[in-house]
C-alpha positions in Angstrom: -23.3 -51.8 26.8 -22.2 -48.0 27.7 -23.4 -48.3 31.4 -22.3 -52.2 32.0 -18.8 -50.6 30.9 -18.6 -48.0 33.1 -19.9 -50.3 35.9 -16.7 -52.4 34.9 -14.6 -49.8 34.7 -15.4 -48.8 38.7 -15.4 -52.8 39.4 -18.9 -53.2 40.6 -20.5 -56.7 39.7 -23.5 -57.2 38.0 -26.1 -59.6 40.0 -28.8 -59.5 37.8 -30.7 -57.1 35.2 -34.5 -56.3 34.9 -35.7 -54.2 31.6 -39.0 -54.5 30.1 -40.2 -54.0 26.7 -40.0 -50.8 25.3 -43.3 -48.8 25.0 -42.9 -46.4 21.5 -41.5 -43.1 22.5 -40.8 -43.7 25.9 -37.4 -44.3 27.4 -36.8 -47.8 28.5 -36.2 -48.2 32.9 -33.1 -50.9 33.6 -33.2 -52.1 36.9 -29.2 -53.5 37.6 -28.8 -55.0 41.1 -24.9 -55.4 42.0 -23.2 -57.4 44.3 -21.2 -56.1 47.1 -19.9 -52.7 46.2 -18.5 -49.5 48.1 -20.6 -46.0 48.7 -18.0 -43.9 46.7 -17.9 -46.8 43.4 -21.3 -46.5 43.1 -21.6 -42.9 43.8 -18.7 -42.1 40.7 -20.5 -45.1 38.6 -23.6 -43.2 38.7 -22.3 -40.0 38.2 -20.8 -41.6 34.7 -23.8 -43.3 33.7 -25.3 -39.9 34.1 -23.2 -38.4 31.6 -23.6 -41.2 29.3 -25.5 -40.3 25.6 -27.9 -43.3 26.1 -29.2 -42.4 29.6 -32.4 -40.3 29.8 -32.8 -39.7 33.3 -30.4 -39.2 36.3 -29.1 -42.7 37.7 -31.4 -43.5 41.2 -28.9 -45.8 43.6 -31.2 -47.9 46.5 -29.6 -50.0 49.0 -30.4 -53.5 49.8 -29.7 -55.0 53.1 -29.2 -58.9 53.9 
């Protein structure tokens, strides 16, 4: 919920979202693919999901091309 806010909050679009089940004691990946967004929203979007409590590692960004 904390890092589909901040998304929001920087109005990038959620395509679609990929998690697996959680293995015990090990952090869970999210895999969130976006729609159409700028370089600088998704660079500040990250950088707040980064600060976020409920993220363990830093945020890794990957462009797709049509």
């Amino acid at each position: 919920a904390q890092i589909t806010r901040v998304l929001g909050e920087h109005e990038i679009s959620i395509a679609s979202v990929l998690q697996h089940e959680a293995r015990e004691g090990e952090p869970i990946p999210l895999v969130v693919m976006t729609h159409k967004t700028t370089e600088g929203a998704a660079a500040k979007a990250c950088a707040a999901i980064e600060r976020l409590e409920c993220a363990r590692s830093k945020p890794i960004r990957m462009w797709v091309r049509d």
